[in-house]
ZANU-873095 format. One record per atom (N, C-alpha, C): residue in three letters; atom name; x, y, z. Coordinates in steps of 0.05 Angstrom, whole numbers, m for minus. Layout:
! residues N
residu->Ala atome->CA px->X py->Y pz->Z
...
***
This chain:
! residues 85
residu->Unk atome->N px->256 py->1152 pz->m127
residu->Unk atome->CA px->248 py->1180 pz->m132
residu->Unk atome->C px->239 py->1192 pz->m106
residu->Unk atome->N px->246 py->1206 pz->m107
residu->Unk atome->CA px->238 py->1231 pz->m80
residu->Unk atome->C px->204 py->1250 pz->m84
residu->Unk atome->N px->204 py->1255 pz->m66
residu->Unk atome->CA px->181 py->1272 pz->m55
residu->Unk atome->C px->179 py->1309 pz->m51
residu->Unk atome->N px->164 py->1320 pz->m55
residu->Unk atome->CA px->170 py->1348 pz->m39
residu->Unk atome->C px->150 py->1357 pz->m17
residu->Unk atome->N px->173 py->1373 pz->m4
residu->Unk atome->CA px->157 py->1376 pz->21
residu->Unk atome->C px->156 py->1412 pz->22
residu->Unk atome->N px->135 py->1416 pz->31
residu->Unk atome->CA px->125 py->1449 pz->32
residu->Unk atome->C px->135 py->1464 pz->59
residu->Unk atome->N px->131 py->1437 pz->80
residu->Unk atome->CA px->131 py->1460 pz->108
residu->Unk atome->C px->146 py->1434 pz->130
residu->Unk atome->N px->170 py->1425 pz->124
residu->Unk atome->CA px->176 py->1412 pz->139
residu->Unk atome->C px->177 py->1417 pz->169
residu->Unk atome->N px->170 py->1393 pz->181
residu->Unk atome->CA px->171 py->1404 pz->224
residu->Unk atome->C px->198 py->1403 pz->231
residu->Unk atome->N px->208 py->1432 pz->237
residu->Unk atome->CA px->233 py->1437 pz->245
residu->Unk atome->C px->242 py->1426 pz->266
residu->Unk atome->N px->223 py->1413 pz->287
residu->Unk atome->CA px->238 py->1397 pz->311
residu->Unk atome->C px->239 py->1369 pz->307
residu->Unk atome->N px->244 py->1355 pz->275
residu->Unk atome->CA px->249 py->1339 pz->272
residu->Unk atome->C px->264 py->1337 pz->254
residu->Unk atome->N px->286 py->1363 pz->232
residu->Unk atome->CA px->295 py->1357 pz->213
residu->Unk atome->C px->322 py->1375 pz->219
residu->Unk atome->N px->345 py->1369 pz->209
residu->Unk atome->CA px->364 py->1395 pz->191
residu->Unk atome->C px->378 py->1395 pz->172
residu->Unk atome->N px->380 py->1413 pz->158
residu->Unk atome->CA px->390 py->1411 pz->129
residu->Unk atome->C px->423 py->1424 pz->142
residu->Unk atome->N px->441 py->1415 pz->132
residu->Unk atome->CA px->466 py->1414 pz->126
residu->Unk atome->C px->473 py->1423 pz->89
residu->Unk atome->N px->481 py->1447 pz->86
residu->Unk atome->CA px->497 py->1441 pz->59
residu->Unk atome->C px->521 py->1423 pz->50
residu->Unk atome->N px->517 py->1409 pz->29
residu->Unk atome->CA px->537 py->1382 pz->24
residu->Unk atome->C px->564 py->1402 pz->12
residu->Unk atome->N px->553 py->1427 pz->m8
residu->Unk atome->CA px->584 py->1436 pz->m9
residu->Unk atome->C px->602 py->1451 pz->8
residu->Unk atome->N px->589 py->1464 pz->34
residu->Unk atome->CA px->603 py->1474 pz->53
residu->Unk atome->C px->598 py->1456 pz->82
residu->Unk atome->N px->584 py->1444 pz->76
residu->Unk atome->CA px->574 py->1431 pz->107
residu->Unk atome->C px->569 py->1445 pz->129
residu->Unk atome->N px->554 py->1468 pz->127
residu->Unk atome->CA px->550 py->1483 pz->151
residu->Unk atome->C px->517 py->1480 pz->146
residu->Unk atome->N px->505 py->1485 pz->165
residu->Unk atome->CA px->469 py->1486 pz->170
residu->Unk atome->C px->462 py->1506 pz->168
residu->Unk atome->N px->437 py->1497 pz->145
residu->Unk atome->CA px->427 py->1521 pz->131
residu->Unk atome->C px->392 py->1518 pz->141
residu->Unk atome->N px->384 py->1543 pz->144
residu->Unk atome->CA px->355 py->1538 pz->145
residu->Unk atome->C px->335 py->1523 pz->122
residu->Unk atome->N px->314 py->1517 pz->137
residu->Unk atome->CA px->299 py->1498 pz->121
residu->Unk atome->C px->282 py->1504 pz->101
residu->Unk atome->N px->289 py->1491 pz->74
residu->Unk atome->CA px->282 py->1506 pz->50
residu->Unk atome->C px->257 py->1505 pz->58
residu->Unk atome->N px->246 py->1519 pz->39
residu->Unk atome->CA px->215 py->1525 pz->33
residu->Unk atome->C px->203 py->1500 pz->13
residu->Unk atome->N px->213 py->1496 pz->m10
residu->Unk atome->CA px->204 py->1475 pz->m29
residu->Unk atome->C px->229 py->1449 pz->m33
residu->Unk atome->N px->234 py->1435 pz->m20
residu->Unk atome->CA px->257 py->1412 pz->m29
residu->Unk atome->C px->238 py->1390 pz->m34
residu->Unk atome->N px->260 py->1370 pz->m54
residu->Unk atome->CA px->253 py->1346 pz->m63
residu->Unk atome->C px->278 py->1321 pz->m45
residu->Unk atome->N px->261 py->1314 pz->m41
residu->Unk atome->CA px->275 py->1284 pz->m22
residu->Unk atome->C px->299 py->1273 pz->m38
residu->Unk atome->N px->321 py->1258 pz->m40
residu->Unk atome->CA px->334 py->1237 pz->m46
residu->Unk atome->C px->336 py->1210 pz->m45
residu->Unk atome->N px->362 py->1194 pz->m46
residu->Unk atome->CA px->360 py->1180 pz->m32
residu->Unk atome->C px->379 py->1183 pz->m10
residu->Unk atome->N px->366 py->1157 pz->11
residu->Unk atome->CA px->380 py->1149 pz->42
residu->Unk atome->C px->414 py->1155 pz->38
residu->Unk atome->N px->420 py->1173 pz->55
residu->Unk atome->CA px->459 py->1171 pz->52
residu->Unk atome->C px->463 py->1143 pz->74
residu->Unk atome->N px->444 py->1155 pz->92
residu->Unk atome->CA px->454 py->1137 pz->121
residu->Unk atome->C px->429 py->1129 pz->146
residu->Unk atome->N px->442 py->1119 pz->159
residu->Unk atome->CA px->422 py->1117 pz->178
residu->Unk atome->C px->431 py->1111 pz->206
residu->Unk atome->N px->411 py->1121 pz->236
residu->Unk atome->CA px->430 py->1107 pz->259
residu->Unk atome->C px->402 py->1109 pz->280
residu->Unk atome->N px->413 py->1104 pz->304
residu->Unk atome->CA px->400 py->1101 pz->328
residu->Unk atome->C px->376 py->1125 pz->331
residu->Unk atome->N px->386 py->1155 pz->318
residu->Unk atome->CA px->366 py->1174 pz->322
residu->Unk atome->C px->350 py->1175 pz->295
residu->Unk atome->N px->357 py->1166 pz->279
residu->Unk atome->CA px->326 py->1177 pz->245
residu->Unk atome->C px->352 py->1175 pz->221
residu->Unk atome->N px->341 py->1183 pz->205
residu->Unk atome->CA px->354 py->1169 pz->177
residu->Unk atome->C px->367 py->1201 pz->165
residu->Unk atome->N px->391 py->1198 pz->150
residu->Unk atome->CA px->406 py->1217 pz->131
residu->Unk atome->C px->400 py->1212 pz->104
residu->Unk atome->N px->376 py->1241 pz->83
residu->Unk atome->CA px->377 py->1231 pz->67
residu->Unk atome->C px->388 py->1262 pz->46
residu->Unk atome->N px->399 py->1251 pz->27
residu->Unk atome->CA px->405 py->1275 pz->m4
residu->Unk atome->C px->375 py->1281 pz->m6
residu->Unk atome->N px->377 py->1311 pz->m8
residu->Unk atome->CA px->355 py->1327 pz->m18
residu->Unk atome->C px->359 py->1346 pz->m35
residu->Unk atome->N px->347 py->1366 pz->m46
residu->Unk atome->CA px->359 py->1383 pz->m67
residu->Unk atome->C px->327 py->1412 pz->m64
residu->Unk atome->N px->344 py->1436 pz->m55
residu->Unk atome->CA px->323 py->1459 pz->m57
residu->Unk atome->C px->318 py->1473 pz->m80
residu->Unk atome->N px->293 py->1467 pz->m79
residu->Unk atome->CA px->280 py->1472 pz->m113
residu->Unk atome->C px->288 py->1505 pz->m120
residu->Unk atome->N px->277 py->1516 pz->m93
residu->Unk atome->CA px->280 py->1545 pz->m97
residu->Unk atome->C px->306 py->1565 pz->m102
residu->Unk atome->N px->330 py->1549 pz->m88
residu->Unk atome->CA px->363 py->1562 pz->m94
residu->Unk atome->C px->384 py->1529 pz->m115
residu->Unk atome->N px->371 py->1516 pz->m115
residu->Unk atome->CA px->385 py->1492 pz->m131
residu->Unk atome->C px->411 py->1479 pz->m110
residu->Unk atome->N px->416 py->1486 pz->m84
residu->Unk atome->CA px->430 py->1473 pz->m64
residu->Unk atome->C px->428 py->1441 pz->m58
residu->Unk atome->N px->445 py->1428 pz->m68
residu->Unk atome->CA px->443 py->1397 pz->m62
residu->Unk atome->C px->443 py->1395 pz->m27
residu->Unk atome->N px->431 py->1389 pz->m13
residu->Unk atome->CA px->439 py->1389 pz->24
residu->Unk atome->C px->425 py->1353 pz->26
residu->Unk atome->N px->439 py->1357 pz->52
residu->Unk atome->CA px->426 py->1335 pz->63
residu->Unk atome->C px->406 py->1339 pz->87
residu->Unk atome->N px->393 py->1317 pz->98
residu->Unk atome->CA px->367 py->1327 pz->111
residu->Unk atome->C px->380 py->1307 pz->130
residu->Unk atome->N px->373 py->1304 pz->155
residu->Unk atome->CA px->377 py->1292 pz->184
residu->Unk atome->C px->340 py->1288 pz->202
residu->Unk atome->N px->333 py->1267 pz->191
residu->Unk atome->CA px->305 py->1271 pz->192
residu->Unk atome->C px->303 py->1245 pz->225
residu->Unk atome->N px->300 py->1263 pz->253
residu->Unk atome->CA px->300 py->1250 pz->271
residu->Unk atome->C px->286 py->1226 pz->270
residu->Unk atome->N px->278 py->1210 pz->285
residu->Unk atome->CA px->263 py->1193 pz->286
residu->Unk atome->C px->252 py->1209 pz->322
residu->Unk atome->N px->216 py->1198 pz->318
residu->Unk atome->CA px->195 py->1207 pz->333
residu->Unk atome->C px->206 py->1201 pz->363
residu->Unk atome->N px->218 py->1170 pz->359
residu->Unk atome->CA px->223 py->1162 pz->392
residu->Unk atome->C px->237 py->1167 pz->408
residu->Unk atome->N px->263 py->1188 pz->389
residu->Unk atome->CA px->281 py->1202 pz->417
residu->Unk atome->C px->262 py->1226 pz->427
residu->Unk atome->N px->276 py->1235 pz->451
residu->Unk atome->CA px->269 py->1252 pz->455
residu->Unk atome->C px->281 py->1280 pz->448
residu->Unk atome->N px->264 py->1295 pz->458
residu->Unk atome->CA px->277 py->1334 pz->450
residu->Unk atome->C px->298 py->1338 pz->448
residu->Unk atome->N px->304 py->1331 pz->478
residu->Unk atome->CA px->335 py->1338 pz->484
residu->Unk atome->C px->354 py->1320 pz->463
residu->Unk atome->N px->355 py->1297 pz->473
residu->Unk atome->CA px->361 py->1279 pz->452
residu->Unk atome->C px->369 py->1288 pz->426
residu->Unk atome->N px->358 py->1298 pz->411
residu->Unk atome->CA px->344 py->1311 pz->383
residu->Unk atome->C px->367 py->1333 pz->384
residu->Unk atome->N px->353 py->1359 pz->398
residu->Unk atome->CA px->371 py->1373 pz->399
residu->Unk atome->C px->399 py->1367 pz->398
residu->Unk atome->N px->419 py->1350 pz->419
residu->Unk atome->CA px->443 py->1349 pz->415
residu->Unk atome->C px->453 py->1334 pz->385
residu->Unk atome->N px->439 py->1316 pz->372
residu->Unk atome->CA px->437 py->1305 pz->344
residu->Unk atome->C px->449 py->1326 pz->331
residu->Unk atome->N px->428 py->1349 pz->328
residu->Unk atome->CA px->422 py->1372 pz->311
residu->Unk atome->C px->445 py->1386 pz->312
residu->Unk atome->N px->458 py->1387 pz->336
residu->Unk atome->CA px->481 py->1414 pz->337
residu->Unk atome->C px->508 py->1401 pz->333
residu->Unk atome->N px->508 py->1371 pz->326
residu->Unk atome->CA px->529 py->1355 pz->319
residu->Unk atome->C px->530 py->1354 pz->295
residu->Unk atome->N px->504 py->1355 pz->273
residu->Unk atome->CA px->509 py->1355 pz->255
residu->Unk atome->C px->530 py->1373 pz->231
residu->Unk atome->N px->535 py->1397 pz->239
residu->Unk atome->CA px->551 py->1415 pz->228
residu->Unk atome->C px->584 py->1401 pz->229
residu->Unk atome->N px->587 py->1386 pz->247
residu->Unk atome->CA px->622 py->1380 pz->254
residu->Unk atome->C px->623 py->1355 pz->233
residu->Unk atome->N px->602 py->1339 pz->211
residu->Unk atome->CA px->604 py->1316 pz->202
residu->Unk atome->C px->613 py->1331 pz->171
residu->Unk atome->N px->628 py->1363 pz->172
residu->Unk atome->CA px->623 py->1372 pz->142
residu->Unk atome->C px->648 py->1354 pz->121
residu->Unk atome->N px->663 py->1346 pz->134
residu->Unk atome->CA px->683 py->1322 pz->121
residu->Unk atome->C px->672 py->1295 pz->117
residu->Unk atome->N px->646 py->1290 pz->126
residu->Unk atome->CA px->630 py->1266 pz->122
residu->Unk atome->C px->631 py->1250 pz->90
residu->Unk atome->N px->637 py->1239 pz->83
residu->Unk atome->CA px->636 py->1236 pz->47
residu->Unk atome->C px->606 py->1222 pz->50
residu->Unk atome->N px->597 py->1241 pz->16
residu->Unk atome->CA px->575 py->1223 pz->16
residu->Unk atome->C px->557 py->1245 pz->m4
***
């Protein structure tokens, strides 16, 4: 079971929509999922926005990369919209 989060820290997350796969800003009220995936920079998990009912996924960095690092993650994530999952 998942969690909700109120005010997630934007320099560590992005939401991707799962039915168009393009990046959407960060809901206001979502509930966690579970893990799609995981890799070298932080974990991919299904989430779901309470406030518009959008299933997305979340890209939740991990602390030890750095910014830059992070950043290029972030702006990759949009090209994975054929990703299954």
């Amino acid at each position: 079971m998942g969690f909700s989060h109120n005010r997630p820290n934007p320099s560590r997350c992005c939401f991707v929509c799962l039915d168009c796969g393009k990046a959407v800003g960060a809901p206001v009220n979502w509930k966690k999922g579970r893990r799609l995936g995981a890799g070298g920079f932080g974990q991919v998990f299904k989430c779901h926005d309470l406030d518009t009912g959008r299933d997305l996924a979340v890209k939740e960095v991990s602390v030890a990369c750095s910014l830059e690092t992070a950043t290029k993650v972030i702006a990759f994530l949009p090209l994975l919209s054929g990703f299954p999952g």
